[in-house]
C-alpha positions in Angstrom: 0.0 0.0 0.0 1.0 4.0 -1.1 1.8 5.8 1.9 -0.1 9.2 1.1 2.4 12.4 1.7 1.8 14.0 5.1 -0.8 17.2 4.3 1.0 20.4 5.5 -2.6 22.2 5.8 -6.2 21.4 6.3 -7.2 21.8 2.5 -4.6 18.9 2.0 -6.5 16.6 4.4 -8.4 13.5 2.5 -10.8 10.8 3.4 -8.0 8.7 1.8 -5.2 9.8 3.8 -7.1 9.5 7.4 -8.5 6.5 6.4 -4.9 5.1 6.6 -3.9 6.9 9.8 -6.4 6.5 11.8 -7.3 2.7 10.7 -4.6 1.9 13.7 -7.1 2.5 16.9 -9.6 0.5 17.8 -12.2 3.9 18.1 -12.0 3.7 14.1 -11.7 0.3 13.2 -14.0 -1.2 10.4 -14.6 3.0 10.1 -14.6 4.2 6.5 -14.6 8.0 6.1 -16.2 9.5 3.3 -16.8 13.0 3.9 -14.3 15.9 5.6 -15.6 19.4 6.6 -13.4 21.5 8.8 -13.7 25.0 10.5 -10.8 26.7 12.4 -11.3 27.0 16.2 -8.1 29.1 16.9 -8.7 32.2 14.6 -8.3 34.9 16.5 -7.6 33.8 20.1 -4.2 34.0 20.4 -3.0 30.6 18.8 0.7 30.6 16.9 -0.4 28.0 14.2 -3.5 27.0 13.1 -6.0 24.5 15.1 -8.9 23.0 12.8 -11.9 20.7 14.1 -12.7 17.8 11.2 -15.8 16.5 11.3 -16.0 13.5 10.0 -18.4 11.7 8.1 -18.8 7.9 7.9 -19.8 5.6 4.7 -21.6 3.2 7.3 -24.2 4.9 9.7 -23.4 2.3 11.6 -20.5 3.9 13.5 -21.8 5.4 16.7 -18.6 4.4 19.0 -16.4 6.4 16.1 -15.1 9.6 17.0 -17.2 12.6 14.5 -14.7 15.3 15.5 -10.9 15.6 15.8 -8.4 18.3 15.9 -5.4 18.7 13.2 -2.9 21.4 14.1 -0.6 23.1 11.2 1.8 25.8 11.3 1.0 29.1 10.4 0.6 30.4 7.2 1.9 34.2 8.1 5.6 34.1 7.4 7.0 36.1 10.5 5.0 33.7 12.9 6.0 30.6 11.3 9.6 31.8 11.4 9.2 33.2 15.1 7.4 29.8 16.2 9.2 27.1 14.5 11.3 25.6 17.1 8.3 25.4 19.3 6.4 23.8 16.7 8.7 21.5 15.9 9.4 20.5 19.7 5.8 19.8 20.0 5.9 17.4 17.3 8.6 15.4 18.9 7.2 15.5 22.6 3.4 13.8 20.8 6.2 11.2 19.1 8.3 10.8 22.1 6.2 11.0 25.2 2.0 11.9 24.4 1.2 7.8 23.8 2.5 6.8 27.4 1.5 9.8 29.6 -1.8 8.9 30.0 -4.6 11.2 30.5 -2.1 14.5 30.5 -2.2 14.6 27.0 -5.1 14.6 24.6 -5.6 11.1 22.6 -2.8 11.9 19.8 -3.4 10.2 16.0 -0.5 11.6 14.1 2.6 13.9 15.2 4.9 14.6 11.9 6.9 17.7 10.7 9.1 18.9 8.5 12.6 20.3 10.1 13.3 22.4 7.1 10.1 24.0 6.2 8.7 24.0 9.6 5.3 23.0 8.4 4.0 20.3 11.3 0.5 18.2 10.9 -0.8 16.8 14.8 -3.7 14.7 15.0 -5.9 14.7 17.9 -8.9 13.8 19.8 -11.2 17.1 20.2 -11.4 18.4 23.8 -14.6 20.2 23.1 -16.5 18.9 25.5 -14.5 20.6 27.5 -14.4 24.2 28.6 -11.7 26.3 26.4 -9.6 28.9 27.3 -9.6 32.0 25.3 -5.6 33.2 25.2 -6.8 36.8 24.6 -9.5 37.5 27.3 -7.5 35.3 29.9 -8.9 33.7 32.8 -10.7 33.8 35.9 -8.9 33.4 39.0 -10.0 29.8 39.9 -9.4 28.8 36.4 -6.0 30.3 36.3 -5.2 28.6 39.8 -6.1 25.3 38.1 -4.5 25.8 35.0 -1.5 26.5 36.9 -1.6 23.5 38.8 -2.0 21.3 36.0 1.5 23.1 34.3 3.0 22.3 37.4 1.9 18.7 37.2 2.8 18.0 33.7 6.2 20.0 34.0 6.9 18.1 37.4 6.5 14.4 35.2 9.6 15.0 33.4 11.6 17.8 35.5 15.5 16.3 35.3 14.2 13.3 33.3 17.8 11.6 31.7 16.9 11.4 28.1 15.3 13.7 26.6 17.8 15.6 25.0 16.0 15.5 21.8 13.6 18.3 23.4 15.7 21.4 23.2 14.3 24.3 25.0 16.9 26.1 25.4 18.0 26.5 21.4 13.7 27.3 21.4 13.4 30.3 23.9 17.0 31.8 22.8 15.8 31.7 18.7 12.9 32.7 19.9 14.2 35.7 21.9 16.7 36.5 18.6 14.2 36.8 16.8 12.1 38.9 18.1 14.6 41.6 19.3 
């Protein structure tokens, strides 16, 4: 079977192409996609890249257990950002690869984590959080939900603080490009 080419934006999503990546959990098994519609959910709220919802739509009706919304991330399409962001973008790709599939509930249910280290376009797969209540990284937070939020960095922070091996995740070279660039 053709591998299809990692899509480095939404537009470039197909049926065919999650068909094959997400055939591997049991949520979607015996699942056929037909049908993709997408709206962006990050427009406008502070995101660096762009976060889309997929909804999906089945050839068997049959498929109540199957997941009708997920999440694909992509890098931004506003050159300054994308060169501004990259590193971070790219680390985020490797920490879903390296550590998102046996951290258990920390992270949402990843799909697909891949990137390119010379363009810096990424593509992350996701279960959608929805259902849950979203933050909006322009108006902020309450104070109960900024106590918990910080709690929770803490937490996930705390899993791997002075962790031996992983030196792939580079922080460092991340926050000083970062700062380069922007001054």
């Amino acid at each position: 079977m053709n591998i299809p080419p990692t899509p480095w934006s939404v537009e470039a999503v197909t049926a065919e192409w999650l068909n094959y990546v997400l055939s591997r959990f049991d949520k979607f098994e015996g699942c056929h996609i037909r049908r993709i519609s997408y709206e962006m959910i990050s427009q406008g709220k502070g995101f660096s890249g762009e976060v889309w919802r997929l909804s999906l739509s089945y050839a068997d009706e049959d498929t109540q257990n199957s997941s009708k919304n997920i999440v694909a991330k992509f890098s931004s399409r506003v050159p300054a950002t994308r060169k501004l962001v990259k590193n971070y973008a790219l680390n985020e790709v490797e920490v879903y690869q390296a550590i998102a599939e046996t951290s258990g509930e920390i992270f949402p249910e990843f799909y697909f984590a891949n990137s390119d280290p010379d363009s810096g376009d990424i593509c992350i797969l996701m279960e959608d959080l929805s259902c849950e209540s979203p933050a909006n990284n322009i108006e902020g937070l309450n104070l109960a939900d900024a106590i918990t939020a910080t709690e929770s960095i803490a937490e996930f922070h705390a899993l791997w603080w002075n962790v031996k091996g992983l030196n792939w995740l580079r922080p460092r070279r991340a926050h000083s490009d970062f700062l380069r660039k922007l001054f």
